[in-house]
N, C-alpha and C positions, 0 to 999 in steps of 0.2 A: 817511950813517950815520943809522939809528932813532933816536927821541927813546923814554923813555919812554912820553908821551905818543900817539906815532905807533902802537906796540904796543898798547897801551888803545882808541884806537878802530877799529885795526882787528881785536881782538878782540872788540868791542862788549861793554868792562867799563867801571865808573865807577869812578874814588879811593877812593871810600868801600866797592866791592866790595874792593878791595885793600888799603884799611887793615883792614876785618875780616878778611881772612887774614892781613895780616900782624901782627896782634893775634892769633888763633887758633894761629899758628903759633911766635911770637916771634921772626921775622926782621924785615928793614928792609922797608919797602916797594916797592923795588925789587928787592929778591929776591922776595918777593910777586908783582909785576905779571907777573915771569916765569914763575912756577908757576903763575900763573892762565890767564895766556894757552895754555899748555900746556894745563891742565887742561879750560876750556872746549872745547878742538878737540874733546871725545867725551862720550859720553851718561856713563859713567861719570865722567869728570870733574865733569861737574857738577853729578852727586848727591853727589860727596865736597864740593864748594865749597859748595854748599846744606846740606849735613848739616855744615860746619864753622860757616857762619852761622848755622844752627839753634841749635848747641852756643852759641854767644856769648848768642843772646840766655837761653837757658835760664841760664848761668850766671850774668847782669847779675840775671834774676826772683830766684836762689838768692840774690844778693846784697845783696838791695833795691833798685839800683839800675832806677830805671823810666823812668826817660831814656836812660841806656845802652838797657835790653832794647826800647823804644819805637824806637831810633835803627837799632839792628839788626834788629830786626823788618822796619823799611820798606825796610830794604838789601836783606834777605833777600826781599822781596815783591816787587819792584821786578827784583830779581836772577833769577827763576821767571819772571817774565812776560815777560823778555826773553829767557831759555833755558831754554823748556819743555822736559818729561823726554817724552819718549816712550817708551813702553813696547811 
C-alpha cells in the first residue's frame, strides 16, 4: 500500500505545496495531497495549483500578515520552478 508520503514524491510535490492547498481549500492535508497529485498530472492543473498559492499569499499581503505572505511566496516560487507552465 502507498504511503502518503510515497504519492508526494512521486508526484514531485513538498508538504508545504499541500498544506497551502489545503489551507486554500479547507480540507485536511491528506485530502490535499490527493488533489494535488492529480492536479499536477496536466498543465492546467498546475496553473489552478499556482493561482491557489498566488491567492494565499495575496490574502496573507491583505492581511498584514508578512511571514505568512513571505512563506507562501517561496512555496509558490519553488512550486513554478519545479512545474513550469508551458504555453
Amino acid at each position: 500500500m502507498l504511503s502518503i508520503r510515497d504519492c508526494l514524491d512521486y508526484c514531485d510535490i513538498t508538504d508545504d505545496e499541500v498544506a497551502l492547498v489545503a489551507e486554500h481549500e479547507g480540507i485536511p492535508d491528506a485530502a490535499a495531497a490527493q488533489v494535488v497529485c492529480g492536479l499536477v498530472q496536466t498543465p492546467e492543473g498546475v496553473l489552478l495549483l499556482t493561482n491557489f498559492m498566488l491567492d494565499l499569499v495575496e490574502r496573507a499581503n491583505e492581511c498584514g500578515d508578512e511571514e505568512k505572505a513571505a512563506k507562501a511566496k517561496s512555496v509558490c516560487a519553488r512550486f513554478m520552478a519545479d512545474h513550469p507552465l508551458t504555453h
